[in-house]
N, C-alpha and C positions, 0 to 999 in steps of 0.2 A: 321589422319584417314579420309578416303571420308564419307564426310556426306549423301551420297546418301546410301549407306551401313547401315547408322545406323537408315536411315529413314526406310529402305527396314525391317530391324530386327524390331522394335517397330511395325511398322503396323501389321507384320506378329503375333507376340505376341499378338495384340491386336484381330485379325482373330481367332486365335487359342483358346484365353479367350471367348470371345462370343460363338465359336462354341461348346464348353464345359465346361467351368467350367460355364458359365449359363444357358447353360442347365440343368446341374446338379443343381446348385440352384433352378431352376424351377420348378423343377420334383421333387427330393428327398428332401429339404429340405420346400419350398414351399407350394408344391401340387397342383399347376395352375389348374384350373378346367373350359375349355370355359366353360360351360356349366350354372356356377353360376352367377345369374345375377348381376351385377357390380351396385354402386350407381348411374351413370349416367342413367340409364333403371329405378333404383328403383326410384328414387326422381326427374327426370326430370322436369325442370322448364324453359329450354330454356335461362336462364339467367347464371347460375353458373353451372349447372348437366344438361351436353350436352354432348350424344353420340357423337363419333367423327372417323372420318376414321381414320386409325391407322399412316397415311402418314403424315397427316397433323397434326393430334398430336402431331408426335413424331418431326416435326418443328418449335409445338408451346412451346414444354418441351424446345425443344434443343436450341434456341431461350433465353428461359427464365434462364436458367442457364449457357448460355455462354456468358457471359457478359466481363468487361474487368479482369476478375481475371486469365484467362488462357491466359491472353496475355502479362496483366503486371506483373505478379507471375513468371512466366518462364523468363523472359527479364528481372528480376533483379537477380534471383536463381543464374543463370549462372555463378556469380562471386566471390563464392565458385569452378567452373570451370564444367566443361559441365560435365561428368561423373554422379556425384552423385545428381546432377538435374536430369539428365536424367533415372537415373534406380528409384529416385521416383517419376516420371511423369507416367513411366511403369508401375511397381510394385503398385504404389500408385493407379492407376487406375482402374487395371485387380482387385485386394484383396478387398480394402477399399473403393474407390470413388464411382465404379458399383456397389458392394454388398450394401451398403448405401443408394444409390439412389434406386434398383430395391427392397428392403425388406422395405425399409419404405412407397413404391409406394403400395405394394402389401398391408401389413397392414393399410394401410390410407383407400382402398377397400374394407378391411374385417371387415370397422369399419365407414361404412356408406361413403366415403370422407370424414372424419374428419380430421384436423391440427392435426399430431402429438402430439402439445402442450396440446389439446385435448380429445386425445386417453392417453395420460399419466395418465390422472386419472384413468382408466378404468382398466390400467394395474398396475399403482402402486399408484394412491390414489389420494385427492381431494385437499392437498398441492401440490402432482406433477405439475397438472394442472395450478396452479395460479401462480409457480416458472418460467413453460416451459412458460406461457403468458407474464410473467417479459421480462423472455430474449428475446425473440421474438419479443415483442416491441422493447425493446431497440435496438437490432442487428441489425433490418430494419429499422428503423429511421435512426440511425446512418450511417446505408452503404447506402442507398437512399441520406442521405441529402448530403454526400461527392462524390456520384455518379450526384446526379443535378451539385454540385461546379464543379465535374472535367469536363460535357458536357459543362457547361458553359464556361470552360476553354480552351475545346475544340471548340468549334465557335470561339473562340475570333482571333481577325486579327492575333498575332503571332502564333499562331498553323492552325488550319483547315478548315477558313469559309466557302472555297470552298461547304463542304459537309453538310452546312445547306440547300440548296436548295436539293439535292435527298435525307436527312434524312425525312424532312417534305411533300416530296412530297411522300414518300412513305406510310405515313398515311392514306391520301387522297384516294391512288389507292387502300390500305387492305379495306378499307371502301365499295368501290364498286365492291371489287372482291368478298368480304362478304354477302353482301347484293344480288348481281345475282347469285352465286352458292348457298345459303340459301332460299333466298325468291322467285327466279326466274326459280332455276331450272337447270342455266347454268352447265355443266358440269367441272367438278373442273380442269381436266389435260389444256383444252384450253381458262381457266378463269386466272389459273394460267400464259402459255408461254404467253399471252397476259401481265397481267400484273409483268411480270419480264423486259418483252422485253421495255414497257413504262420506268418501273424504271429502268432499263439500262442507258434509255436515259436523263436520267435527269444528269447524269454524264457529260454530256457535258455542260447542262446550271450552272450544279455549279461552274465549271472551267470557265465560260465565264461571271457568276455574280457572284463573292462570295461576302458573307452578311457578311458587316464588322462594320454595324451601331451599335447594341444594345450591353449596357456594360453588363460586369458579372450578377451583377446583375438584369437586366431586363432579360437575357434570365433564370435566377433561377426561375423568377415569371410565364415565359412563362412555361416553363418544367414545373411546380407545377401545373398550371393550366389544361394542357396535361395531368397530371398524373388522375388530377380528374379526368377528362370526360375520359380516362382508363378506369378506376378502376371501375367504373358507368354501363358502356356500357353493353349491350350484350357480351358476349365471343365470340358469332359468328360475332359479325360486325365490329370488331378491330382487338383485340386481336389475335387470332388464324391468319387471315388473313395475318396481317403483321408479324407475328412471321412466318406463312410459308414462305412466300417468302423474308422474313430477313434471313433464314434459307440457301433459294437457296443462296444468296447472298454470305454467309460463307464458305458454302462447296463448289461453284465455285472457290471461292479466296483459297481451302486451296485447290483443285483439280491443280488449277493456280499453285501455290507455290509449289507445290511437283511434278508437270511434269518439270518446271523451275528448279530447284534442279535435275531431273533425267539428264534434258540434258547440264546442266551446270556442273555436277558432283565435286561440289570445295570441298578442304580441310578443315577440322575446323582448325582454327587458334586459337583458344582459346586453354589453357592447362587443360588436363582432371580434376586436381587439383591444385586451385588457392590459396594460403597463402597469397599473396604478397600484399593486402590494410592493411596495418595499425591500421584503423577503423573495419575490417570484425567481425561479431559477430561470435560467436562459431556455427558451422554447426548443432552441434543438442544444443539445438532444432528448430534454426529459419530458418534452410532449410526448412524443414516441413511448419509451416507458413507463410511460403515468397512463396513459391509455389501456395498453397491455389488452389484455384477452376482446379488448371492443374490436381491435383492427387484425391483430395477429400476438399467437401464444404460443413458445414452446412448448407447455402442457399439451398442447392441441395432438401436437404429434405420435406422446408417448399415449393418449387413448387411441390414437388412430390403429398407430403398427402395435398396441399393446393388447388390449378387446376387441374394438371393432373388425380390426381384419380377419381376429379368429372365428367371429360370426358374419361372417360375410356371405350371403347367401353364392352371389351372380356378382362375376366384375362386373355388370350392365348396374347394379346399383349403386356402385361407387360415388358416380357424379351429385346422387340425388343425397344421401349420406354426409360425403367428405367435404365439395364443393357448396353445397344447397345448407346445410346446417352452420357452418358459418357465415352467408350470407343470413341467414335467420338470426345470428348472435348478434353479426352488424346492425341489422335492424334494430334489436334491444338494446345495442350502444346508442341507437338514435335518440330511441325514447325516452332514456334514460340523460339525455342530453338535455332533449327540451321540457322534458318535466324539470329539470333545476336550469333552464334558462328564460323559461315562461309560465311557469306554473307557480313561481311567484306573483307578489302582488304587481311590486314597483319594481326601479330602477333603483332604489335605496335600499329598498329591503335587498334585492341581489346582493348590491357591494356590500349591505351591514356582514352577511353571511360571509363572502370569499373578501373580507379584509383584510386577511392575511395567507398566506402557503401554509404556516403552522395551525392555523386557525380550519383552515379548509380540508386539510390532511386527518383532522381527528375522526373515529369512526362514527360517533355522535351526529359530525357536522356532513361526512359522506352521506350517509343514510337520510338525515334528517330533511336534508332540500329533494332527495330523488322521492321521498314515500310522501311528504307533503305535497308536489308537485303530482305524482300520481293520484295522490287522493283527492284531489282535485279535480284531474278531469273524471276518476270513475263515478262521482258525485255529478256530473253531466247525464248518468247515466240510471239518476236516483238507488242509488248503492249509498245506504247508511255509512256517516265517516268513521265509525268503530269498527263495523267491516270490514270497511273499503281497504282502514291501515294495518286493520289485523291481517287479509286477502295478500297483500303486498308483503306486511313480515313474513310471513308463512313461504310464501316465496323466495325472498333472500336467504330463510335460515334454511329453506327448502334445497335450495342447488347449492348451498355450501357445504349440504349435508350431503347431496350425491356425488361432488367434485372428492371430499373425504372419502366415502366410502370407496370408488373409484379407484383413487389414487393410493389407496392402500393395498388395493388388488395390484395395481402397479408396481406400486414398490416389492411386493411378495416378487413377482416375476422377476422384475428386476436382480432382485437375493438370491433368485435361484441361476437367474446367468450367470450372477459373481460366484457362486458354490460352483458351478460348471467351471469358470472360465480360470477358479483358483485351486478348485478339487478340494470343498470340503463339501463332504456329504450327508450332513444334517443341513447343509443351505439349501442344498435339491428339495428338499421334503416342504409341502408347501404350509404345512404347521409351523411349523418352526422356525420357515421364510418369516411367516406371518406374525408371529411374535418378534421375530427381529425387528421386521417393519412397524407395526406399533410401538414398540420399544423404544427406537429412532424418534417417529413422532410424538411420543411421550417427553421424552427430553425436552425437543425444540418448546413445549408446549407448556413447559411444567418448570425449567431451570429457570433461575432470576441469576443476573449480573447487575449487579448491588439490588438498586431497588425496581428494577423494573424488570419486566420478564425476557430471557434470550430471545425470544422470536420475536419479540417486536423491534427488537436493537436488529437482528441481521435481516429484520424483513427488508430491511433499505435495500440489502443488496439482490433480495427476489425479483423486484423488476426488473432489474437488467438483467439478473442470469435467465430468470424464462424467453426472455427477449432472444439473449442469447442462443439461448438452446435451440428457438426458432431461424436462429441462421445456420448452426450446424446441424438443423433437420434439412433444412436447403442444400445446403453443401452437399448431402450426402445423397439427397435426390441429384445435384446436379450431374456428381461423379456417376450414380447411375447410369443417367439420360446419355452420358457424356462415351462411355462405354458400351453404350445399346446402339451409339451412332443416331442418336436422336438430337432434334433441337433442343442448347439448353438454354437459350438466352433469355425464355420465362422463366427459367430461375436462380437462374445468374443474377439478374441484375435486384429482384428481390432479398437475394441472401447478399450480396455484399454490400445492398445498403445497411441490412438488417446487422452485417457484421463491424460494419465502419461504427454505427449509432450504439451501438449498447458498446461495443471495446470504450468510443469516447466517451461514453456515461462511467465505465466502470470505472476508467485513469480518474475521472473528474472524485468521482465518491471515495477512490482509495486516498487521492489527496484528501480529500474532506477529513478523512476517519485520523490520518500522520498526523495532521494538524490538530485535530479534537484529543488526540493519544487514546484513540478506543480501537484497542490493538484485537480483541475479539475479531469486530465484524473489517478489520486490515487485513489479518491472518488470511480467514477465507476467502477476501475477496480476492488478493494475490495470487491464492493458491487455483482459483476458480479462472481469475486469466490468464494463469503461466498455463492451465489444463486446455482451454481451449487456442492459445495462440498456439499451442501444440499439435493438436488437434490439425488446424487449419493449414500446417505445415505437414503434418503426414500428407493430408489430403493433396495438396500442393504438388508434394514428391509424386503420388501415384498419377496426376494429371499430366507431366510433365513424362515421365516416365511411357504411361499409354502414348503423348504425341509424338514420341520419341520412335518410338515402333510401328507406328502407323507411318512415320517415314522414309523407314525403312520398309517396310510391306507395302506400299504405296506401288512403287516404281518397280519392285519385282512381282506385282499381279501383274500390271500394265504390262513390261516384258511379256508373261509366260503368255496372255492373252491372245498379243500379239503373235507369236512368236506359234500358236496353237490357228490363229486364223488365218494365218497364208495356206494358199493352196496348194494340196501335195504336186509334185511335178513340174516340171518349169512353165 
């Protein structure tokens, strides 16, 4: 089949998703209202609750959740065989990934910018909330500290150093393009073509100096230290900044990759359905969590109710944000799909590559087939190939570096609701949040068990726990919806698929771990599903509980109704 055909069908579907079915979310199950004022108006502090153009938001959202899960999720999916990655890239996007992201964006809004984790006690009780601060810690510790190991991984001389000079220089230039559109006044459209066109050009000095001196570990200290002064900062004088024009940087390369793909027009070489590794796990359940951030992300949620809502200008922006920015991410699972199902040569080179799940799985062999196949078609495009693959690193080590710094803002928040919700008062202070949370991800990032490092042994169990998380983000939208007396059946039935699939992944991996006696990543994953089958039992109790009363309040409105509409008199 021509993979320009099947790029042409996904986009369209995802056009068509946006143009309606969130609208419809918007409107009828929602109730978008400009007119209410958002918590960035209500609680403005210039530091965390900053109004925000809706352009540049939706940069800084898309930025923070396109990290490398939509690149190495889809580049490994594949070999199971492009088909059934591909319809849930689609499907998982338009249904579960959008509705996930724009309903818990919206509820994070109608509950001051609260953390989800949060808002759970609100909605289902004051266990909820200390359960949802468990996981949440953990989840982002854990995926920050194997995100620091893998960028380190990335710098280091056999993979990428090239693109340490324009990753770090683009820090530098969010800094002052922040500071004169905020402070100065500059207007944002030619603060911005200024500084994209500077970070452009750094592209040539990484090619022409790459940074090959500092080992693994000194560049995990360097990132930890980066994440602080993040996490710290204004939102206006980082943050946002380089997360917008990290943003242009993505959607250029994926503008790139799909005019390259349109006038290259190749065949997928891959078979739509692959049996043939040996090794291959069972397609459900770990299609679904091997895909991860392509179709839907727990991560997604804790940027939505964590920054995003606190810069939320206008509910009226929401849909284009919460709902439109994952449909964007879908997209780049697309691409990222057919650049390693066609941007190979052959049908032989394919299989040489995915000959095995272990083989497929390394980050060598992730990367390898997505930036060869993109460098491919940008070469359609007469884009030099030392560019073309430096243009593409730049980008992967790009959004791994915003999902990091991000997510370390996160986790500060996060420390400071557990200071709140356990009353120690150096966890309120966001310094010292902030050192904890680095601190966290220094561990994940930096401990070895025997020879190889912690966070790549329990990264096993990250895909399923972000998976996870993305059904008790559902959940807890549903219990909302469910108490506002709204329809919840769009997200009912995405969270209990989401909660059936990742519970069956996690039994399958704890057996794996009893059997292997790698009692490390047993411990926590035990401990990560007794917290959420708990979890989905408080919830349980409060649903039952509300219908319970609504049974009772039923039939005595109906009386008093009654009972007030007869006419006085006989």
């Amino acid at each position: 089949m021509n993979a320009l055909f099947v790029a042409v069908l996904a986009v369209a579907c995802f056009l068509l998703a946006y143009a309606f079915y969130g609208r419809f979310l918007g409107r009828r199950i929602l109730s978008l209202d400009r007119t209410r004022q958002t918590p960035a108006h209500e609680l403005r502090d210039d530091i965390d609750y900053v109004p925000s153009r809706k352009s540049v938001l939706f940069g800084h959202h898309f930025a923070s959740i396109a990290g490398l899960g939509p690149i190495l999720g889809p580049a490994i999916a594949v070999i199971w065989g492009w088909l059934p990655a591909l319809i849930w890239i689609v499907v998982g996007s338009i249904f579960l990934g959008a509705v996930h992201d724009f309903t818990t964006l919206v509820v994070s809004i109608r509950h001051k910018g609260r953390s989800i984790g949060s808002i759970a006690e609100t909605l289902i009780g004051p266990r909820a909330r200390t359960l949802f601060l468990l996981l949440i810690f953990f989840v982002l510790s854990l995926a920050m500290g194997v995100f620091a190991l893998v960028i380190a991984i990335l710098f280091s001389r056999e993979m990428y150093p090239e693109s340490v000079i324009p990753v770090f220089s683009l820090m530098f230039i969010a800094v002052a393009v922040g500071y004169l559109v905020t402070k100065r006044g500059v207007p944002l459209v030619p603060a911005a073509i200024v500084g994209f066109i500077v970070m452009t050009s750094t592209l040539w000095l990484g090619v022409r100096f790459p940074v090959v001196g500092p080992s693994q570990s000194t560049w995990v200290v360097i990132l930890l230290i980066y994440a602080f002064i993040a996490s710290v900062l204004p939102v206006w004088l980082l943050l946002q900044p380089r997360d917008f024009l990290n943003s242009f940087q993505l959607i250029i390369g994926m503008v790139i990759t799909y005019v390259g793909l349109a006038l290259l027009r190749p065949m997928i070489v891959a078979p739509p359905i692959n049996r043939a590794p040996q090794d291959l796990p069972a397609l459900f359940p770990f299609l679904f969590i091997t895909v991860a951030c392509g179709a839907i992300s727990g991560f997604h949620n804790l940027v939505s109710s964590g920054t995003t809502a606190k810069q939320l200008n206008s509910e009226s922006d929401a849909r284009f944000i919460g709902y439109g920015s994952m449909l964007v991410e879908g997209a780049l699972g697309v691409i990222v799909l057919l650049a390693c199902v066609a941007g190979m040569g052959s049908a032989a080179q394919w299989h040489e590559h995915y000959v095995s799940w272990q083989a497929a799985g390394s980050l060598n062999q992730q990367l390898h087939a997505f930036v060869q196949g993109a460098g491919r078609f940008a070469a359609e495009l007469g884009i030099p190939h030392e560019i073309g693959v430096t243009f593409i690193s730049v980008i992967i080590v790009g959004f791994a570096m915003t999902t990091l710094d991000s997510a370390t803002r996160l986790l500060r928040y996060n420390i400071q609701e557990m200071g709140q919700e356990f009353r120690i008062p150096p966890f309120r202070n966001r310094y010292f949040a902030s050192l904890i949370a680095v601190a966290a991800i220094g561990y994940f990032a930096l401990l070895r068990i025997g020879p190889r490092p912690a966070g790549l042994i329990l990264w096993q169990l990250f895909g399923t726990t972000n998976q996870l998380l993305a059904g008790l983000g559902l959940l807890a939208v549903t219990i909302y919806l469910y108490k506002s007396r709204r329809p919840t059946v769009f997200t009912t039935i995405p969270m209990l698929f989401m909660l059936a699939t990742t519970g069956t992944a996690m039994v399958i991996k704890i057996g794996e771990f009893w059997s292997q006696k790698a009692w490390a990543p047993l411990v926590v994953g035990v401990i990560l599903l007794v917290l959420a089958i708990w979890l989905a039992v408080e919830a349980f109790a409060v649903w039952r509980r509300t219908s319970a009363s609504r049974r009772v309040l039923e039939p005595l409105k109906g009386r008093t109704s009654e009972r007030h509409s007869k006419p006085l008199g006989p």
